[in-house]
ROZARO-445905 format. One record per residue (C-alpha): z, y, x; residue in three letters. Coordinates in steps of 0.25 Angstrom, whole numbers. Each point is the difference from the previous one (the first is absolute). Example, Ala and Ser with C-alpha at 12.3 -4.5 7.8 and 13.67 -1.06 7.14 Angstrom:
<pts>
      Z      Y      X   aa
     31    -18     49  ALA
     -2     14      6  SER
</pts>
This chain:
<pts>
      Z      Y      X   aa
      0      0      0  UNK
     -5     13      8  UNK
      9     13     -1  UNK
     -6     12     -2  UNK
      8     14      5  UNK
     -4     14     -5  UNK
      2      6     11  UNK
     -4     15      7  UNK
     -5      5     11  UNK
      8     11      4  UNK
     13     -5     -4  UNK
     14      7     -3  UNK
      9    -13      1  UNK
     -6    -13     10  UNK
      7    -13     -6  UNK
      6     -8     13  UNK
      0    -15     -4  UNK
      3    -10      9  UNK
     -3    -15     -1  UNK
      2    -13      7  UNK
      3    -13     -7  UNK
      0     -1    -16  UNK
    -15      4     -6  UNK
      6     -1    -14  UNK
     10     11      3  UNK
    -10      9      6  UNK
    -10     -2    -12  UNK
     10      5     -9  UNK
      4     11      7  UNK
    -15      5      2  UNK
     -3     -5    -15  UNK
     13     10     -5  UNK
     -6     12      8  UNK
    -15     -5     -7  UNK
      8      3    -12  UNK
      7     12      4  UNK
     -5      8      9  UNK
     -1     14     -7  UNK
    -14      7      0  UNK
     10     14      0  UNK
      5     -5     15  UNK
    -12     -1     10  UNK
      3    -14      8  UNK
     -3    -10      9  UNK
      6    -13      4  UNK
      0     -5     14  UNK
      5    -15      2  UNK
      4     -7     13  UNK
      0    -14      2  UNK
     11      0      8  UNK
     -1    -13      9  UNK
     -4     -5    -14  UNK
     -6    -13     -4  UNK
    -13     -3     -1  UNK
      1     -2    -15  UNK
      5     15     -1  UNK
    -10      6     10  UNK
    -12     -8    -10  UNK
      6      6    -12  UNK
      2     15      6  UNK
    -13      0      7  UNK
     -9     -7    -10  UNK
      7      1    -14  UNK
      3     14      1  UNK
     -9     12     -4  UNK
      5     17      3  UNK
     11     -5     12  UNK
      1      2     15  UNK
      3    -12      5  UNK
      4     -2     15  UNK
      3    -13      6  UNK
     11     -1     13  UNK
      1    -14      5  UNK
     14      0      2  UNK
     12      6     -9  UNK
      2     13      6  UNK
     13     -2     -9  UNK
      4     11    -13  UNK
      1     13      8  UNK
    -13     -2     10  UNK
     -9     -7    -10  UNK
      5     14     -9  UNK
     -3      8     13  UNK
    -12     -5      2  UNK
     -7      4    -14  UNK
      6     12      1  UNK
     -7      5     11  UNK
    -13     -5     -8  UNK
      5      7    -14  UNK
     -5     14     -6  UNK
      8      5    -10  UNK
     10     11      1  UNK
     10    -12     -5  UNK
      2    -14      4  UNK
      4    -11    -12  UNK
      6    -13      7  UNK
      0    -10     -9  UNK
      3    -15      2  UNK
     -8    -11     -3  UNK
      9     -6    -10  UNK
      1     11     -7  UNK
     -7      5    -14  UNK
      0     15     -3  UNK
      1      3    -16  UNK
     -8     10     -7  UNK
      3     15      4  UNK
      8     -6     13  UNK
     -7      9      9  UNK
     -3     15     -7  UNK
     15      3      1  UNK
      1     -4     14  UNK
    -10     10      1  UNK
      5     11     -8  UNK
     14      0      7  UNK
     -6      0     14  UNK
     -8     13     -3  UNK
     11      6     -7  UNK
     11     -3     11  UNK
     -7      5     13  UNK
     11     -4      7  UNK
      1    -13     -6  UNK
     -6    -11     11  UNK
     -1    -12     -8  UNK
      5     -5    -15  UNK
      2    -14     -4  UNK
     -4     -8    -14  UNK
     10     -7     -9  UNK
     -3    -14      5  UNK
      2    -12    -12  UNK
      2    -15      0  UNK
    -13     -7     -6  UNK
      9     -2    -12  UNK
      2     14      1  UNK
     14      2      4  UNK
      4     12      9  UNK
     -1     -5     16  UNK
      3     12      4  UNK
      0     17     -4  UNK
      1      6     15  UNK
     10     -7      8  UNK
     12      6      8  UNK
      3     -1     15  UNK
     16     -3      7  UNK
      4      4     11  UNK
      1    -14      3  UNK
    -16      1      1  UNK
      1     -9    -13  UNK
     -8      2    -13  UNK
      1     -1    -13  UNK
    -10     -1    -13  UNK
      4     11    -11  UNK
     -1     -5    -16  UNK
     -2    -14      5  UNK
      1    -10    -12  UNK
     -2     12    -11  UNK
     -8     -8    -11  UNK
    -16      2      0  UNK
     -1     13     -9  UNK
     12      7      7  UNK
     -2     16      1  UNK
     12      1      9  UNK
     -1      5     13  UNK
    -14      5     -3  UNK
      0     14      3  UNK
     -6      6     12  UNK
     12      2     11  UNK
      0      0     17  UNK
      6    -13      3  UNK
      2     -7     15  UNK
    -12     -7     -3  UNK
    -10     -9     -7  UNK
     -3    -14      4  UNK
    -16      1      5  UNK
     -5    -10    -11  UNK
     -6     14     -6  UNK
      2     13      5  UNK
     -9     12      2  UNK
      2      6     14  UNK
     -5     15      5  UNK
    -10     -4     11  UNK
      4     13     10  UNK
     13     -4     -2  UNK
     -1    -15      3  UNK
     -9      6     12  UNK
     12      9      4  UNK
      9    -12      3  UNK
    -10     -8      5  UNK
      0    -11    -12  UNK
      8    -12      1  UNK
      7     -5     11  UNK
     -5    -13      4  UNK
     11     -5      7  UNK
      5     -6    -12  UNK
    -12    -11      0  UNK
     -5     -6     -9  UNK
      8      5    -11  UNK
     13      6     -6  UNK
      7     14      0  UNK
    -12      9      4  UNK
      2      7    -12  UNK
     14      3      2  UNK
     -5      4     13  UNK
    -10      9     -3  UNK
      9      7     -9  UNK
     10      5      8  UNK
    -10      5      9  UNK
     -8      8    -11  UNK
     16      3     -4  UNK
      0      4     17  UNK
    -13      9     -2  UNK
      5      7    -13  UNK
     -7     -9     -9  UNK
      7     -4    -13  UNK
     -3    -15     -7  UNK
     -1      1    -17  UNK
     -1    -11    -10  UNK
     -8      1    -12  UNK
      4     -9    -12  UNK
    -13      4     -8  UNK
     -7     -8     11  UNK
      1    -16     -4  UNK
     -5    -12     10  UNK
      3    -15     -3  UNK
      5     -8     14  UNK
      1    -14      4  UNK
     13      2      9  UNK
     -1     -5     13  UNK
    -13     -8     -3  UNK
     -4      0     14  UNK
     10     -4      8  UNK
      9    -13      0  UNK
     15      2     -2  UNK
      6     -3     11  UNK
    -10      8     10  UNK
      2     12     -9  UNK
     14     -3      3  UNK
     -2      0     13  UNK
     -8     13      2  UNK
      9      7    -10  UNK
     11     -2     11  UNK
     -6      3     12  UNK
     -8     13     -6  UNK
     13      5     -5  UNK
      7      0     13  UNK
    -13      9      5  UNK
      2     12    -12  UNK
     15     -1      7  UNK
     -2      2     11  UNK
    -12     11     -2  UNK
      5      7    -11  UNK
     15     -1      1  UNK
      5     15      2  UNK
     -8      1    -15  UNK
      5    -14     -3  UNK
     15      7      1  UNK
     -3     10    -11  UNK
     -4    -11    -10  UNK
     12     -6    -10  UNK
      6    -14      3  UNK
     -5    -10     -8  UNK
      8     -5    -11  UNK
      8    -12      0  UNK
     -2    -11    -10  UNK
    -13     -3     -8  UNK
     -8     -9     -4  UNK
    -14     -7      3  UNK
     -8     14     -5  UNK
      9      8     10  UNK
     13      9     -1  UNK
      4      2    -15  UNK
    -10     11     -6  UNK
     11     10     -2  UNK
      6     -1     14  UNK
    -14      7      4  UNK
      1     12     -7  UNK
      6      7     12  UNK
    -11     -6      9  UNK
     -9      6     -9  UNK
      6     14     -1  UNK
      2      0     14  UNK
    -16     -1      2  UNK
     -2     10    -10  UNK
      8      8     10  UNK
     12      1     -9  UNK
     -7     11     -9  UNK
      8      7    -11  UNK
     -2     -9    -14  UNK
     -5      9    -10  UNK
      0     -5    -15  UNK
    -10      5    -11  UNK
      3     -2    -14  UNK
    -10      4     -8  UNK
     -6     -4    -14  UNK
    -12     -9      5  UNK
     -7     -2     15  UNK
     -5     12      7  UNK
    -14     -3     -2  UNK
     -9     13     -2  UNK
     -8     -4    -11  UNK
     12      0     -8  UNK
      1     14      0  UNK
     11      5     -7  UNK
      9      3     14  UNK
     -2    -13      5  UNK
     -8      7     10  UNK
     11      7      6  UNK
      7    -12      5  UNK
    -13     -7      4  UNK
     -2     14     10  UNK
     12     -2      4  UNK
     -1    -13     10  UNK
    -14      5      5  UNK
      8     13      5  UNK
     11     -9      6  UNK
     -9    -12      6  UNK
      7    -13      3  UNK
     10      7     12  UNK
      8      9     -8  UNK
      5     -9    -10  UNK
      4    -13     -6  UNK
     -5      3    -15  UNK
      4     -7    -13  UNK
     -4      3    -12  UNK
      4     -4    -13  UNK
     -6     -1    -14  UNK
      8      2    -13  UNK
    -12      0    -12  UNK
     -9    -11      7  UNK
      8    -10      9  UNK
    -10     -9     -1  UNK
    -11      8      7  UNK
     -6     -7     12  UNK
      7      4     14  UNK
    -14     -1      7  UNK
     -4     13     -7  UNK
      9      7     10  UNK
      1    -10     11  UNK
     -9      9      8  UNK
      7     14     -1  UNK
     13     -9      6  UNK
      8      0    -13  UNK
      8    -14      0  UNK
      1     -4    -15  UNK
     14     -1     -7  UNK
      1    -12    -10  UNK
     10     -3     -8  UNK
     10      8     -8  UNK
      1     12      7  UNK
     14      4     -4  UNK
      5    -13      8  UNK
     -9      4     11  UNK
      7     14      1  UNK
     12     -6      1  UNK
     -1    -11      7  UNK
      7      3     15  UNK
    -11     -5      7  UNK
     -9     12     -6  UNK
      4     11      8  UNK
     -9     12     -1  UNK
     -2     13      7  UNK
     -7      8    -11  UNK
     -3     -2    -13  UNK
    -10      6     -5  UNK
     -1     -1    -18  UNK
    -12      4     -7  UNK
      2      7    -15  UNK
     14      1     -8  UNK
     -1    -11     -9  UNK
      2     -7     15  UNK
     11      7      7  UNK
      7      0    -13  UNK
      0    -16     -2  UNK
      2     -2     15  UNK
     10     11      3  UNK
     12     -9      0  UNK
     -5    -12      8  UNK
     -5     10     11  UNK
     12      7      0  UNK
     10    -13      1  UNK
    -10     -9      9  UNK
     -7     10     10  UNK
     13     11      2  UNK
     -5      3     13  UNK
    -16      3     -5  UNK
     -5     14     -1  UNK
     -7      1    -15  UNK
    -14      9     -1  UNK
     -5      2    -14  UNK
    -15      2      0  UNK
     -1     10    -13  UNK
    -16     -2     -2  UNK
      2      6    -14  UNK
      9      8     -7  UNK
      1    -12    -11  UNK
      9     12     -9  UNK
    -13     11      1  UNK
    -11    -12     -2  UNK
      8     -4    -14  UNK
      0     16     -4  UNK
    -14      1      2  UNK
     -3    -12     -7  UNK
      8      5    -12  UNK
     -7     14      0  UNK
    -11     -6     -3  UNK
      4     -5    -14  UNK
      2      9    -11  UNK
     14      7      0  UNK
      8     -7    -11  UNK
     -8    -15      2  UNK
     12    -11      2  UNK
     -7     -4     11  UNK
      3     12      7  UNK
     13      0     -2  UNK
      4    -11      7  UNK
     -9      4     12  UNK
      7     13      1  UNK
     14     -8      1  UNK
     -3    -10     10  UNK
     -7     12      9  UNK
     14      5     -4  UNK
      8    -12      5  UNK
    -11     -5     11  UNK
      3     15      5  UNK
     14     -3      3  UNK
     -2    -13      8  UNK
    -10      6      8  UNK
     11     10      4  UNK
     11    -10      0  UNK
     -8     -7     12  UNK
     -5     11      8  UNK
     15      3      1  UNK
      3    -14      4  UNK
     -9     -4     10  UNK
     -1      5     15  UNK
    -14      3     -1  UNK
    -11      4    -10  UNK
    -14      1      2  UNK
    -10      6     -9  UNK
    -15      4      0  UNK
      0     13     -4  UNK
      6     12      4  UNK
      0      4    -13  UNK
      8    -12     -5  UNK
      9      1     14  UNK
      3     12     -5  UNK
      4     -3    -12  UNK
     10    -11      6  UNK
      4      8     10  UNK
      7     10    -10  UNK
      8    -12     -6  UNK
     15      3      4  UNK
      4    -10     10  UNK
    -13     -6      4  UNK
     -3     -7     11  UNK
     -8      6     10  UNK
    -16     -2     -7  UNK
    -14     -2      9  UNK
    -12      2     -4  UNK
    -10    -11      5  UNK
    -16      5     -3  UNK
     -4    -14     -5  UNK
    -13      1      7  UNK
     -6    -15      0  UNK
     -1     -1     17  UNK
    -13     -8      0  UNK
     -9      6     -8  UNK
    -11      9      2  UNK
    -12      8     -4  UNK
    -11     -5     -6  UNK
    -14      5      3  UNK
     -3     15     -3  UNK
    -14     -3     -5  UNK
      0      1    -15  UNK
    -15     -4     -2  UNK
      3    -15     -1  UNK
     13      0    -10  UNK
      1      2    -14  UNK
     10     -5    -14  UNK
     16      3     -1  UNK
     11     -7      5  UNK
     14     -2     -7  UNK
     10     -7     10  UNK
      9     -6     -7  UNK
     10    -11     -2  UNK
      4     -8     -9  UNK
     13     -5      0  UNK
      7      2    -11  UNK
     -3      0    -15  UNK
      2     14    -11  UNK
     -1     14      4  UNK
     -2      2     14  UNK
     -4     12      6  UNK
    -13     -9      4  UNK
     -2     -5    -15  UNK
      3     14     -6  UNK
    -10      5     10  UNK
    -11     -9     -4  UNK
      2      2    -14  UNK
     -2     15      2  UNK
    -12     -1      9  UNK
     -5     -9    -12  UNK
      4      5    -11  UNK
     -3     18      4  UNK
     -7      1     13  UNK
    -10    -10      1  UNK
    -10      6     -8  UNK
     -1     13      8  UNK
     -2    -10     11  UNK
    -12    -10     -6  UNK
     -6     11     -9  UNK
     -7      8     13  UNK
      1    -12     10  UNK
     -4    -12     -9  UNK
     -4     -7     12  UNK
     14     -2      5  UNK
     10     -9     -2  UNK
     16     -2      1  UNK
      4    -11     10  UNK
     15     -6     -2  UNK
      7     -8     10  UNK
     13     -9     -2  UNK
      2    -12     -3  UNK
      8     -4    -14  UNK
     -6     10     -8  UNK
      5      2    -12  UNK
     -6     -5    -13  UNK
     -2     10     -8  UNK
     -6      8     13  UNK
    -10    -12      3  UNK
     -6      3    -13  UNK
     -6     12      3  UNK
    -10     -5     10  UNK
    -14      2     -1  UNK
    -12      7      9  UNK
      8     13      2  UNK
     14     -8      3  UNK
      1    -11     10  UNK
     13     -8      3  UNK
     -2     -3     17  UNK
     14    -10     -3  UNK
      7     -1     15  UNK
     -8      8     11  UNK
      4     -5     15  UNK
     -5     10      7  UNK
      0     14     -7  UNK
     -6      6     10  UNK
    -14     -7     -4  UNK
      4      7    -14  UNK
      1     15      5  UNK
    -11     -2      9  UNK
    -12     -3    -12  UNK
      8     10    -10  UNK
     -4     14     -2  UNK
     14      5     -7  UNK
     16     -6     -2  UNK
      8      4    -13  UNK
     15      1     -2  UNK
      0      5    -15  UNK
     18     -3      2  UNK
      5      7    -11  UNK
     15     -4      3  UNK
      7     -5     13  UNK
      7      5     12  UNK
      0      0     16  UNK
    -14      1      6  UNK
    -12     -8     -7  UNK
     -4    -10     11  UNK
    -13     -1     -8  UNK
     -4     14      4  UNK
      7      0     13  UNK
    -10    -14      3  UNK
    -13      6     -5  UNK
      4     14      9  UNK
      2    -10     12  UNK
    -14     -6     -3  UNK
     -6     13      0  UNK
     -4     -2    -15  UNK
      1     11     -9  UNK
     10      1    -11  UNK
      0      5    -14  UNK
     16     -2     -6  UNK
     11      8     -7  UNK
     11     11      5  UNK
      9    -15     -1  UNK
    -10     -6      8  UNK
      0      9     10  UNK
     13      4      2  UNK
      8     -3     13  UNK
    -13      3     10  UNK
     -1     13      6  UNK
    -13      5      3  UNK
     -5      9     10  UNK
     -2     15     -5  UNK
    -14      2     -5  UNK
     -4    -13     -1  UNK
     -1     -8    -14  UNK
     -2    -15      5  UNK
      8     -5    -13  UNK
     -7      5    -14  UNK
     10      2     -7  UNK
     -2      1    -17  UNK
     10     -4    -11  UNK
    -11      4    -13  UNK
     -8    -13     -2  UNK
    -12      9     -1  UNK
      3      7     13  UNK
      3    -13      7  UNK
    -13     -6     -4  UNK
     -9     11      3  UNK
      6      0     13  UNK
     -3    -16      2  UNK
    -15      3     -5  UNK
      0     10     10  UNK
      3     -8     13  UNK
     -9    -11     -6  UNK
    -12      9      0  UNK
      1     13      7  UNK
     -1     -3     16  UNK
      6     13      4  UNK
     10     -2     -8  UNK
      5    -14      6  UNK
     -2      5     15  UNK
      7     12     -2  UNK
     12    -10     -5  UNK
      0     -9     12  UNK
     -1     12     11  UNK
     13      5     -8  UNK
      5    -15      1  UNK
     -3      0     14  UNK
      6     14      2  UNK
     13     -8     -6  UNK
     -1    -12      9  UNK
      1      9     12  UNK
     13      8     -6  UNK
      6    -16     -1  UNK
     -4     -1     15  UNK
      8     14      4  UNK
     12     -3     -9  UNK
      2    -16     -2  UNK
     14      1     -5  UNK
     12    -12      1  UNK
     -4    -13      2  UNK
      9    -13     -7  UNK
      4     -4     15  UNK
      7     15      1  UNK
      5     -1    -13  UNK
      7    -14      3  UNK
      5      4     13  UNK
      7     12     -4  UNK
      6     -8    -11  UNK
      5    -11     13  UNK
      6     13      6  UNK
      7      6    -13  UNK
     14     -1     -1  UNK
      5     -8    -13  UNK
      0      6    -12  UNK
      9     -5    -11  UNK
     -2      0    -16  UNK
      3     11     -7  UNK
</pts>
């Protein structure tokens, strides 16, 4: 059965594969990247038949289609065969992968992504799995012993734990993506430890030496056939001798490691006894907890953006971050695996309590939060500094939201007394905590004059990784309304779709018939699906909305109530698409004097003539993006607090108690 790689000239990542005596395992291995090798990754595979037989060389050399295959005659053991490809590969990155290994879809864009977002990152390990799909290992920890061991070893196939991105001691070389300019730097593996056993650990602390740092990423999966390749007792044999070599080379870094733990069993020290060991590769960074009412994804919207910026601005060397989720606690934990959040399961109250939950910061997202939570954080983390992120004055979005119903309907009514009653726990807190953060000065304002509040930040929630789109206007057309979709009666993003429907879209369509409204969000609601036709489309989830502002000619933000800065209009500014929303919609961005890069219109007639305007009139639309432009480069003079500051000035505070 012939294998054929899709593989690439000009290659980012060259696939090191070396082989020698089991042509089964090396067909599955090259068949799983036949399979898997993504098209969004340029690639190639080299394969040395390392000393191999001639069963392996025949398959490699005859069987194969899209690999470099080299042939040595003699083993030139783990680290020289590796040595040797090296020398031979192209890429920018080097992906050593064993024979007995199978990669699983998506196991290597994330590899990928992490090295080009950590540039001082020299390699990043997979999750590596039995066959049955059990954990072998997620990144394994070093003792001062020169002893290692597997984390999450034995968690049940489908485990989430431990998946997060984190810089760990190491990762066993089954898979792991190496920078080639660093692996140059320390001059590749060390072949004294022929044929096999500790180079990684090796090469680790010399990329450790040379300022390099080791990561592991959970979202990448390979299957492994343990110790497939070597007999017991000689991998017993090499495992001792190689292990009195990293002693003696390495032992003034050795002496910074932990003890290992006493006890155990045949997976290793008992799983909770590595948790220091863990830490301490981390480099003991402050834990931080996020409570919050769902994961910090950004399509969520609704603030969840806010928590999302928050581990892009601290990277994975300024903090241990948690994150817990109170409305959805089922949500999949490899969401935000990437961004470094570890997952809490479980009941969260427990967790807070539990001493073995001992948190720097706590950071809770929205009142109905701190106000369940208060307690538990109060009794089981006295020594944690709490920051309340106020992304919304809840009480001024409730007062909106009854303004817009007439004066003596009972609807109204009871809006105005929970504003009434929200109003006093949002005080309540902001004299509680050691820290607030908001996203306005207008709203830090408003905190700030609460009598006896703690000190409030404002925190510009500007998305870190988004950018411009083109400027040329020739090839876009339709409207976009970004929205989400995850709750059900009167949001702001319901009501405001409604109204668009119902009083603006016919001084939209009557002049531009041609046009059409493009929704995005998944879950739409029911009674909103209903309205699609030729001038409404529902997109459902987009994955990447910078596709989206790039073919659209204008965004709306027809919010008639809500609070804190609109992230839907922030986003479209940071695309460099132009506007058209409300004074609501608006609010909380300051714009440069003289410049209108938000259209701001609370008539329906008013707001779509506007619309109709920037879908047809040229002049008009470039005159919008120089003035957003003009804004961009008032962002750059003045970018304002970031989450890191906010957080550390927190850690610095002296306590605070409850008023």
């Amino acid at each position: 059965m012939s294998i054929t790689l899709h593989t690439s000239g000009e290659p980012r990542v060259s696939i090191l594969i070396l082989t020698q005596k089991d042509p089964d395992m090396l067909r599955g291995c090259l068949a799983s990247l036949a399979s898997h090798l993504p098209p969004s990754v340029p690639t190639e595979v080299l394969v040395l038949c390392n000393g191999a037989t001639p069963e392996v060389v025949a398959l490699a050399q005859r069987q194969v289609t899209g690999a470099r295959v080299f042939v040595s005659p003699v083993n030139l053991g783990f680290g020289g065969g590796n040595n040797r490809l090296a020398r031979e590969a192209r890429g920018e990155y080097l992906l050593l992968l064993n024979d007995d290994a199978q990669v699983h879809p998506g196991w290597l864009e994330p590899l990928v992504e992490t090295l080009d977002g950590e540039p001082r990152a020299g390699a990043v390990g997979s999750r590596i799995v039995f066959p049955d799909g059990r954990v072998q290992e997620a990144g394994s920890v070093l003792f001062d012993d020169a002893s290692t061991a597997p984390v999450g070893r034995g968690l049940p196939a489908g485990s989430t734990a431990y998946g997060y991105r984190r810089q760990v001691d190491f990762t066993s070389a089954n898979s792991v993506l190496v920078r080639a300019a660093a692996f140059a730097e320390v001059g590749g593996f060390d072949d004294g430890y022929f044929p096999a056993y500790y180079e990684d650990v090796d090469v680790a602390l010399a990329l450790r030496a040379a300022g390099w740092s080791w990561l592991y990423d959970g979202r990448s999966v390979i299957g492994h056939h343990e110790s497939a390749s070597t007999i017991t007792h000689f991998k017993h044999f090499l495992f001792a001798r190689n292990v009195q070599r990293v002693r003696e080379k390495w032992a003034p870094v050795l002496a910074e490691q932990l003890p290992r733990p006493a006890g155990g069993g045949p997976d290793g020290p008992e799983p909770a006894s590595l948790l220091p060991a863990i830490a301490r590769a981390r480099g003991h960074l402050p834990r931080v907890l996020v409570i919050d009412d769902m994961l910090p994804v950004p399509s969520l919207g609704a603030g969840f953006v806010l928590m999302h910026d928050l581990a892009k601005q601290a990277g994975l060397d300024r903090y241990a971050l948690s994150i817990a989720v109170t409305k959805h606690p089922g949500a999949n934990p490899m969401q935000v695996a990437g961004l470094g959040y570890e997952v809490v399961e479980g009941d969260l109250t427990q967790h807070l309590v539990d001493a073995a939950n001992r948190y720097d910061a706590v950071i809770v997202c929205r009142p109905g939060n701190y106000e369940d939570l208060a307690q538990a954080i109060t009794v089981g983390q006295p020594d944690a500094k709490v920051i309340y992120v106020a992304e919304a004055l809840f009480a001024t979005r409730l007062e909106r939201q009854a303004a817009l119903l007439p004066e003596g309907d009972r609807k109204a009514r009871k809006l105005r007394t929970e504003a009434a009653e929200m109003r006093r726990l949002e005080e309540r807190i902001v004299r509680s905590v050691q820290r607030v953060a908001a996203v306005s000065e207008e709203e830090g304002a408003a905190l700030r004059a609460v009598a006896g509040a703690a000190p409030v930040d404002v925190v510009p929630p500007l998305q870190p990784d988004l950018h411009p789109t083109s400027p040329e206007v020739a090839h876009r057309r339709d409207i976009a309304y970004v929205a989400s979709w995850t709750a059900r009666g009167n949001t702001p993003n319901h009501d405001g779709f409604w109204w668009f429907q119902r009083d603006i879209r016919q001084h939209v369509f009557h002049p531009v018939p041609w046009s059409r409204l493009r929704v995005t969000g998944a879950n739409v609601p029911d009674d909103l699906a209903a309205t699609a036709g030729p001038q409404t489309e529902f997109t459902g989830f987009v994955p990447d909305l910078a596709d989206l502002y790039e073919s659209v000619r204008v965004v709306i933000a027809p919010i008639r109530f809500g609070a804190g800065v609109k992230i839907k209009t922030l986003e479209a500014l940071q695309y460099g698409v132009p506007v058209v929303t409300t004074t609501v919609g608006a609010e909380g961005i300051d714009v440069p004097e003289g410049t209108t890069p938000i259209v701001i219109a609370d008539d329906p007639q008013a707001f779509g003539e506007a619309v109709a305007r920037l879908l047809t009139d040229n002049d008009e639309w470039n005159a919008r993006r120089a003035d957003i432009e003009a804004l961009h480069a008032a962002w750059a003079k003045r970018p304002g607090l970031s989450w890191p500051d906010v957080i550390d000035a927190a850690l610095g505070a002296p306590d605070r108690k409850d008023d």
